[in-house]
Every structure is written in C-alpha cells, then in structure tokens.
C-alpha positions as CSV (number, residue, x, y, z in Angstrom):
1,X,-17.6,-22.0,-5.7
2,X,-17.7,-17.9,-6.0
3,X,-14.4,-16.5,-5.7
4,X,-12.8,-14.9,-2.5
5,X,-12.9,-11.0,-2.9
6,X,-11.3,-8.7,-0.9
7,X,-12.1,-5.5,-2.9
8,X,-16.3,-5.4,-3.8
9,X,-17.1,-3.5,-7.3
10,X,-18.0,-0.1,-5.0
11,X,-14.4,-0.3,-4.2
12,X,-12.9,-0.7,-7.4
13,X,-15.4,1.8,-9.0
14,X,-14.3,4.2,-6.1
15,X,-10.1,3.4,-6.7
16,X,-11.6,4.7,-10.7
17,X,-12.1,8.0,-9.2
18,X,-9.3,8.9,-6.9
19,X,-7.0,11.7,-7.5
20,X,-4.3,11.7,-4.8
21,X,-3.8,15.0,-2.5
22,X,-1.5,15.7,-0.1
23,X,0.8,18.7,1.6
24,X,3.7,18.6,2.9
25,X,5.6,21.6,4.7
26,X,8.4,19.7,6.3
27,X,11.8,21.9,5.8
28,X,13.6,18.4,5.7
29,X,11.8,17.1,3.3
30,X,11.8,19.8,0.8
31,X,15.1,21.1,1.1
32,X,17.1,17.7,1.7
33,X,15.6,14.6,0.8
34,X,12.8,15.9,-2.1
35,X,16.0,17.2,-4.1
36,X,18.5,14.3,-3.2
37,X,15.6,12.0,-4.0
38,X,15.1,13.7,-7.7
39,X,18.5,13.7,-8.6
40,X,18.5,9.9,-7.4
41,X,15.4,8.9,-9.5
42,X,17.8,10.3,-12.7
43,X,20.0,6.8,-12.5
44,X,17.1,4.5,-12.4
45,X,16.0,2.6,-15.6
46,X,13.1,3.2,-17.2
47,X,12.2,-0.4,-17.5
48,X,11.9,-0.7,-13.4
49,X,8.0,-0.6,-12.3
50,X,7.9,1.6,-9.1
51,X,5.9,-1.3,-7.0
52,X,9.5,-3.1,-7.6
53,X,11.4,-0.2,-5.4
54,X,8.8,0.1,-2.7
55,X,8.7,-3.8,-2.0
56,X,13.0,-3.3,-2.2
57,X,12.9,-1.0,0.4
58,X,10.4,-3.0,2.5
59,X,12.7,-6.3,1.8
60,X,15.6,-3.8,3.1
61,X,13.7,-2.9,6.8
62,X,12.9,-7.2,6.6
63,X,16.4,-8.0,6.4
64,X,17.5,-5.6,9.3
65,X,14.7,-7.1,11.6
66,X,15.7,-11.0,11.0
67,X,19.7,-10.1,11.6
68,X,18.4,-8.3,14.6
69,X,16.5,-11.6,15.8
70,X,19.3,-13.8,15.0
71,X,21.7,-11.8,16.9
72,X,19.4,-10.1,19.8
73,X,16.3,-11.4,19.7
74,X,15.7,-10.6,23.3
75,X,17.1,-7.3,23.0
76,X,19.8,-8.3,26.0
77,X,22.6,-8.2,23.3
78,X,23.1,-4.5,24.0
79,X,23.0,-4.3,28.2
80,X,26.5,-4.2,29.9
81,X,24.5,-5.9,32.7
82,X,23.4,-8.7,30.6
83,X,26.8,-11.2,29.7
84,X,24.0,-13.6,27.6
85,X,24.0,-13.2,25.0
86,X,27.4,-11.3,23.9
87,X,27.2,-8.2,21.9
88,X,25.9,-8.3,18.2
89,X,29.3,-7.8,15.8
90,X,29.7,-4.5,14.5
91,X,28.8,-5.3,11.3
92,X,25.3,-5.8,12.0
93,X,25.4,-1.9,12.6
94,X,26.8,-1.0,9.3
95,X,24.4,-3.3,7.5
96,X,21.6,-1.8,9.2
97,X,22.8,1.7,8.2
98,X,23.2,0.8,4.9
99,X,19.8,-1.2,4.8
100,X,17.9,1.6,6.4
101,X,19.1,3.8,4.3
102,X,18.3,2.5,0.9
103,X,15.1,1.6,2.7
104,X,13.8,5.5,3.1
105,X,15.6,6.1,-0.2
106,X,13.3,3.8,-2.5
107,X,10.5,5.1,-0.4
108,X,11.1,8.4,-1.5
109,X,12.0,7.4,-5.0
110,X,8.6,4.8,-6.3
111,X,6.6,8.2,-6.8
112,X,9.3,9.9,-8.6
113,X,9.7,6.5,-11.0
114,X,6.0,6.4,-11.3
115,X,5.6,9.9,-12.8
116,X,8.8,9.6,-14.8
117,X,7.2,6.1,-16.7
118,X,3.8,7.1,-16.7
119,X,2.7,4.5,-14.8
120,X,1.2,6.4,-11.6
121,X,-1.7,4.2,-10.3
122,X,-4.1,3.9,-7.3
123,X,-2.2,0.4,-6.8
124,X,1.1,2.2,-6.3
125,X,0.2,4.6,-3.3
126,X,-2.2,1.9,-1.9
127,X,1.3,-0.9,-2.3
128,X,3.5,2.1,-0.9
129,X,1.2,2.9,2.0
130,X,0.3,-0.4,3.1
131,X,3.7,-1.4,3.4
132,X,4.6,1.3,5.2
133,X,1.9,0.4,7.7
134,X,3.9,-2.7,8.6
135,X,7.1,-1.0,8.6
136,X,5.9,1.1,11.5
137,X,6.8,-1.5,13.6
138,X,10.5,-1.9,12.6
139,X,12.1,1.2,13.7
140,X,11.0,1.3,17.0
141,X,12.2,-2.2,17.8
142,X,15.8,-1.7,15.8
143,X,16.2,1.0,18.1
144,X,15.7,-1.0,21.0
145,X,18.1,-3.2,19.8
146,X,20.6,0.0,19.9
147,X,19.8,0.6,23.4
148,X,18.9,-2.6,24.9
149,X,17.2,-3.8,28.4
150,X,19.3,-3.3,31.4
151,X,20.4,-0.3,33.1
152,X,20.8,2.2,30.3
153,X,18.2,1.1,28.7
154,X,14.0,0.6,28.8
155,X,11.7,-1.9,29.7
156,X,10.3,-3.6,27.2
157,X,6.9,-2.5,28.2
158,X,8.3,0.9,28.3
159,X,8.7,-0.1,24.0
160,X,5.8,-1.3,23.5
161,X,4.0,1.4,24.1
162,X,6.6,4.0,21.9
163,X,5.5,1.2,18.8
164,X,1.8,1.5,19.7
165,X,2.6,5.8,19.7
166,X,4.0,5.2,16.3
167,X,1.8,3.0,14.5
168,X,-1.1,5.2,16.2
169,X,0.5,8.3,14.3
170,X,0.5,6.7,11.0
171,X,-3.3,5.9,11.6
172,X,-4.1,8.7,12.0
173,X,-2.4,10.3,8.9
174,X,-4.9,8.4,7.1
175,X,-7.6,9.1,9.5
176,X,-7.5,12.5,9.0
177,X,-7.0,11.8,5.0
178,X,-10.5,9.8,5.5
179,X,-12.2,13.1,6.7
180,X,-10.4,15.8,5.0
181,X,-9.5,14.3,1.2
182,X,-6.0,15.9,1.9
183,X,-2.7,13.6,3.2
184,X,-0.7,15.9,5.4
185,X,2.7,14.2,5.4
186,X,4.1,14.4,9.2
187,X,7.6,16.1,9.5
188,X,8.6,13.2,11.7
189,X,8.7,10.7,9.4
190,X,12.0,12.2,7.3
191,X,13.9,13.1,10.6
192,X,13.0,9.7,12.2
193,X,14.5,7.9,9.0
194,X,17.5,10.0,8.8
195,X,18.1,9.8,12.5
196,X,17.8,5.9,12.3
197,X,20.5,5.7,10.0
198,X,22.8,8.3,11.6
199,X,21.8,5.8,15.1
200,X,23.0,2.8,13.5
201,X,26.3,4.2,11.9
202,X,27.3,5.5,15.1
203,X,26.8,2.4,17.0
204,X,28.7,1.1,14.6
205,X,31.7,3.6,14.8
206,X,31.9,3.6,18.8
207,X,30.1,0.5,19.6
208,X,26.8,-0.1,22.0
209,X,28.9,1.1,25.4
210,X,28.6,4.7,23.4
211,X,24.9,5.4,24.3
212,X,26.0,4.1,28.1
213,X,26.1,7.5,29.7
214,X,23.7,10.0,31.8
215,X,22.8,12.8,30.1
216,X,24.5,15.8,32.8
217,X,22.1,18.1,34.5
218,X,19.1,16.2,33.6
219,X,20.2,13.0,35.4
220,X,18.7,11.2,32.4
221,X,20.5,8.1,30.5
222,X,20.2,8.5,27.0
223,X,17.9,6.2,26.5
224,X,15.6,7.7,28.6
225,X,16.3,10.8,26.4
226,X,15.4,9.4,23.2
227,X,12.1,7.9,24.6
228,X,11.2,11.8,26.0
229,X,12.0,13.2,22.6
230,X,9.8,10.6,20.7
231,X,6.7,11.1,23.2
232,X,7.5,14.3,22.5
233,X,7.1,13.8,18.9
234,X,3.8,12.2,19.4
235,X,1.8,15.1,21.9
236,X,3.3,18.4,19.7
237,X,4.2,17.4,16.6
238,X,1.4,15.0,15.2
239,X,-1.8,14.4,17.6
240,X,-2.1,18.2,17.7
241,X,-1.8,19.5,13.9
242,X,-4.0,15.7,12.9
243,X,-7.1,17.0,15.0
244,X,-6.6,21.0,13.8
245,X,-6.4,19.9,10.3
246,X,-9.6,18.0,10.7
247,X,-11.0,20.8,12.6
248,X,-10.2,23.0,10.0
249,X,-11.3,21.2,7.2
250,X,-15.1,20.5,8.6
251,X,-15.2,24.8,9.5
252,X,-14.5,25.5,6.7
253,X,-16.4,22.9,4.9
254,X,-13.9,21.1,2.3
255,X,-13.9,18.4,4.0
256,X,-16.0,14.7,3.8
257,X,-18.4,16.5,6.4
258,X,-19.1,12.8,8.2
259,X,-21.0,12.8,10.9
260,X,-18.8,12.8,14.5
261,X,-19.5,8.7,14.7
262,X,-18.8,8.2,10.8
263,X,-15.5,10.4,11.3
264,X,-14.6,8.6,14.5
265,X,-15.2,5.0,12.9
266,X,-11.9,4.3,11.4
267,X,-10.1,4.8,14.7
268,X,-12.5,1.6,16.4
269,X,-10.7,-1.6,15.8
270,X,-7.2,0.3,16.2
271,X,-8.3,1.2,19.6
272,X,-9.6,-2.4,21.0
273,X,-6.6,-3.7,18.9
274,X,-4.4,-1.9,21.6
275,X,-6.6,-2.2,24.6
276,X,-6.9,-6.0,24.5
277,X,-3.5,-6.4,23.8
278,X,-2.8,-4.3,26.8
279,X,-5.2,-6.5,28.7
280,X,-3.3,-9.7,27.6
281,X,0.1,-8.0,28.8
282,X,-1.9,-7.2,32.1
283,X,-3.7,-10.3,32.8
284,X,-0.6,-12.4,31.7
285,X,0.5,-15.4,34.0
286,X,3.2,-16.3,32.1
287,X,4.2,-12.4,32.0
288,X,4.1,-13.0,28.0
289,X,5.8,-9.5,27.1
290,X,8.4,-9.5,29.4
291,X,9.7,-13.1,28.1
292,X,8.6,-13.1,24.2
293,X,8.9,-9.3,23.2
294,X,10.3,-9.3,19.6
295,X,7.4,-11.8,18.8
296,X,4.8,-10.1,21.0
297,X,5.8,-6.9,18.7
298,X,5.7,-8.3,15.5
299,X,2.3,-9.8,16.0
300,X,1.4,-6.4,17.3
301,X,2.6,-4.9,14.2
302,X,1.0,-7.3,12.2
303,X,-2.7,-6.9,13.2
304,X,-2.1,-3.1,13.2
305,X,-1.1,-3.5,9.9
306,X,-3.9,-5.1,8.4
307,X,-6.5,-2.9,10.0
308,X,-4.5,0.4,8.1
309,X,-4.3,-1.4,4.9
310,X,-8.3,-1.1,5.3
311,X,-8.7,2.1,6.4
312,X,-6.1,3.3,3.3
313,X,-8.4,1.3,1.0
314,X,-11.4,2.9,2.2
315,X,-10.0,6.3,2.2
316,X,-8.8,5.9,-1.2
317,X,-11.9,4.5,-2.6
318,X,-13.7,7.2,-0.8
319,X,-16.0,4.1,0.9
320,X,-17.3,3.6,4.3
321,X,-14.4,2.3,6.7
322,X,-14.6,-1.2,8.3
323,X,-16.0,-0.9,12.0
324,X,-14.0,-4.2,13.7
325,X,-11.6,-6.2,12.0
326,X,-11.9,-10.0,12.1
327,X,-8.2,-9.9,14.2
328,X,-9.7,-8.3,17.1
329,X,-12.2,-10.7,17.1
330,X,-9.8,-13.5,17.5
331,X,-7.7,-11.4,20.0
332,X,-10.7,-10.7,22.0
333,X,-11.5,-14.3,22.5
334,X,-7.3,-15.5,23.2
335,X,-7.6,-12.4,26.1
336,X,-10.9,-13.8,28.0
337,X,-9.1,-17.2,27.8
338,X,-6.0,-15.9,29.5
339,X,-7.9,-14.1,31.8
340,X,-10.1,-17.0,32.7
341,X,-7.4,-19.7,32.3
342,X,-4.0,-19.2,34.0
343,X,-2.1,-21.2,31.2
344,X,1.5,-20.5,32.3
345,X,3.9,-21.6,29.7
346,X,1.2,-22.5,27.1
347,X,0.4,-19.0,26.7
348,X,2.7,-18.9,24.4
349,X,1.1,-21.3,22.0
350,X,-1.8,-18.9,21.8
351,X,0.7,-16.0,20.9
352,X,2.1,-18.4,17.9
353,X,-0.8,-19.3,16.9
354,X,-2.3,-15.6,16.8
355,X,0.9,-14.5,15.1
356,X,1.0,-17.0,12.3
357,X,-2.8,-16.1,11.7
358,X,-2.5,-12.6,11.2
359,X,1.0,-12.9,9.5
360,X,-0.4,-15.5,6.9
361,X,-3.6,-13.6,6.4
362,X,-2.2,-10.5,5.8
363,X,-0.1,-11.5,3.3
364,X,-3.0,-13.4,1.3
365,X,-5.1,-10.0,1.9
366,X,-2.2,-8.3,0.6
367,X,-1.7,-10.5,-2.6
368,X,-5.3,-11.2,-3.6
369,X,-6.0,-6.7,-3.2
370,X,-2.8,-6.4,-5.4
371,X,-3.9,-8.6,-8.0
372,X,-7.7,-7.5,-7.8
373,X,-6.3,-4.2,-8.7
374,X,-4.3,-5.3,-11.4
375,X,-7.0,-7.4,-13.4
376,X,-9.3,-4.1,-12.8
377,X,-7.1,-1.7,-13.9
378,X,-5.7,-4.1,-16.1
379,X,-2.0,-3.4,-15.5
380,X,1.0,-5.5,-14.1
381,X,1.8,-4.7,-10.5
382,X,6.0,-5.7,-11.2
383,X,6.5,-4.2,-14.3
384,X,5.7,-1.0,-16.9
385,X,4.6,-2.3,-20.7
386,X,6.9,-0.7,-23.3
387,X,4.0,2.0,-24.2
388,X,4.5,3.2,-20.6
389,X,8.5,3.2,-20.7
C-alpha cells in the first residue's frame, strides 16, 4: 500500500526554491520588541533548534486556554450577574500574563535562533506560521474570559464573530503574500500581544470587577469599547492596506500577476468555512453557540486552521492553492442535517464529532508535512547537528 502524502514532489521542489520576503513598518515592532527580542536571543543556547521555541510558545497559549476551560469554560466566571460559577482565582491572571508573554516572546525569538545556528529552513517559517494560524483563536477567547457574558460584557455571538475578524486578518496576510511574493507583517499583531499581557496583569492586580464600568460620555462599558477598537482594527488597519498592497503590486507588475479568479481562490473554503458555520449557529435548535461556545470556538479555530496551513504551503511553494478543503465538505453536510433535522440535544454529538475530526486530522496533517519536510530537506525538525551549532 502507497504511502499517505501530504506534500506531492511539485511541492517539495517548490519549498527548494523559496527565499522568504517580507516588510514590516510597524513602530512597535522595530523600536520595542525587534531590539528586546535581539538582546533576548543572546542567552539562548546554541544547541536549541528554533522549531523547539515556536512549539514552546504554542504549548504556552495551550496551557492558558485549558486553565481557562477548567476554571470558565462557559465564560460566566467573569459576570457579577452570574453567581455560577464563582470567579476564576487570581492566579489564573498572573499565569496567563506570564504564559502570554513568553508566548509572543519565543515567537519573536525562533527567527533570530534560526539565523544565529544556521539552521534557517522553509520548515521553520512554514512550523512558525502554521502554528500561529491555530493560535488565532486563543486570544480572542482569553479575552472573553477577561470580560465575561453578563451585563458588562458580550454575547457570545457578539465573539464569535471578533475570532472569525481575526483569523480572517491572518488569512489574508498570506493571501496577499500568495499574490504579491512579499509578507507584509500587520502592526496589530505586536500591540494585540502586548496589550494581552498588560489585560491579563491587570485583571490580576484589581480583579475582574475592574473592567465593570461605563466608559463616561460615550455611555459605552468597556467591553463594548474593546470590541469597537478591535473592529476598528480590522476595517482601517488591515482589510485596507491587504487589498492596496495587492493593488499595488499587480500595477506595477511585481507581483504573481494571477488571474482575478486564480488570486481570489485561496480566500474560497475560508469563506463557506464561515458561512456554514454561521448557518449552523442560525438554523440551530438546540441554540448550539449560545450553550457550547468555548468548544463551538475551538472547532472553529481548528478547521480555520488547517485551511491556512494550506494556503501558507501553497504560498511558500509558490503552487496553486487548494479550492475546498475536505472540512467544509463535512461541515456542509452536519449543516443540511441540522437544518433538515431538528435534533435538539443531539446536536451536540455532531459538534464533538466534527471537533475531534478536524482536531485529530490536523494534527496528523501537521506531523506527516513536518516530517515530509525533514526527510526532503534531510534535517531534524527538534534539533541543529553540531556542523550547524
């Protein structure tokens, strides 16, 4: 029996290739954390592979979202109006500044290491970026967990659609590297992670009744603040610059000059991703969001995941982009039953089972692509040999 591959020879040949490009003109990130980040990378062994740091950090954002589902898995654990359950301790604050922290700081770092030991590879920035693809879904729902359901808070629906603004803003990072050859970093990315931190170690300071208040003048809570400043984010500061730099780039001819349909086929499966889960959240007896929201965003971030993994792959290996990914598929057929079938309480059986599915099959993708690209560039994903060191 042939082996399973996820990465055909075109792929590989195209990884052989690839010379990474990118820009970034964010003043926080070259004046603050670029030269924290360098003097960092100083006290780091040599020995240490830079895949070992990026998976770190990723381990660091895991650990924050499973204390965060022991303790508020609902995200009532932060509404004054909500006794059940009680408050999360303080600590879980502290842990997730800390976390969060050394999170965004081995994010910055793995580059730095990988120059420093020689051991820069297509693998890395593919490991890098593809975890960050699943990360997308973690800060969103952390700060939820700051600012809860309930009064002073959001709905969860009002969530969901701040983690779909988010992951769509990472997609189309890479979108527009698929048409232009060029990765513009966004500027939101450094604030959002420094912010995060700065969220949970107050929380931590002055406790959840600190973000209780309405904002004077504005007649705003702060909650509602927050979720005006990230939209805000979304429709000035990304969608905007994404679609002039794209402009630009096909004007003034440097960049993949695709046809309008080629360019616009990376963005398909993203966009029925979001519209049929939408439609489940709409045709829902068992009002599936509202009850089962952590999980409903997990699985959300999950599938998104997968389908940027593919889209960095094919951007990297300069190769023609996947047109629908096999989880929309699946989803499409769990949303025409729920539409059909009022199932009530066994809705939730199709949610598990879609959520294990694209969990467990995004981590086999994401193993057997890591260790394709080891045994063809014929290097160790977890560690340097001593030539490199």
């Amino acid at each position: 029996m042939a082996a399973l591959v996820y990465l055909p020879q075109n792929v590989l040949v195209g990884f052989d290739h690839y010379k990474y490009s990118s820009v970034d003109t964010s003043p926080v990130s070259n004046y603050i954390t670029h030269p924290f980040w360098n003097w960092v990378v100083q006290f780091v062994p040599l020995w240490v592979a830079p895949n070992v740091l990026t998976l770190t950090g990723f381990l660091f954002l895991l650990v924050n979202f499973a204390i965060m589902t022991y303790y508020d898995v609902d995200f009532y654990s932060s509404s004054l109006d909500h006794p059940v359950p009680p408050p999360a301790p303080s600590w879980v604050w502290l842990v997730g500044a800390i976390n969060n922290f050394l999170a965004h700081t081995l994010d910055g770092i793995d580059g730095k290491q990988a120059r420093r030991t020689r051991s820069s590879s297509p693998l890395g920035e593919l490991f890098d970026h593809g975890l960050d693809s699943w990360a997308t879904v973690m800060l969103p729902v952390a700060l939820y967990s700051i600012f809860g359901r309930g009064e002073f808070g959001a709905s969860v629906l009002r969530v969901y659609f701040i983690i779909l603004g988010v992951q769509f803003c990472f997609l189309l990072s890479h979108w527009e590297k698929y048409n232009t050859g060029v990765l513009f970093l966004p500027w939101g990315y450094d604030v959002s992670q420094l912010g995060m931190t700065a969220l949970y170690l107050i929380t931590y300071v002055y406790g959840i009744e600190f973000w209780k208040f309405n904002v004077p003048y504005i007649d705003l809570t702060a909650g509602d603040l927050f979720e005006i400043i990230v939209h805000l984010g979304f429709f000035v500061l990304t969608f905007p610059i994404t679609f002039w730099n794209i402009y630009k780039a096909y004007k003034d001819k440097t960049g993949k000059m695709r046809s309008f349909t080629e360019a616009l086929r990376p963005l398909v499966s993203t966009a029925i991703l979001f519209i049929l889960l939408l439609l489940w959240i709409r045709f829902s007896s068992y009002d599936i969001l509202e009850k089962h929201p952590r999980l409903y965003y997990w699985t959300t971030g999950t599938a998104f995941s997968n389908i940027a993994c593919r889209l960095i792959v094919a951007q990297m290996s300069n190769t023609r982009c996947e047109l629908i990914n096999n989880r929309v598929i699946i989803l499409a057929v769990i949303v025409c039953v729920v539409y059909l079938y009022p199932l009530g309480t066994k809705e939730l059986y199709l949610l598990w089972f879609y959520c294990l599915y694209t969990t467990i099959s995004h981590v086999i993708y994401g193993i057997f692509v890591v260790k394709e690209m080891c045994d063809h560039f014929r290097i160790n994903a977890f560690t340097i040999p001593k030539r490199k060191q």
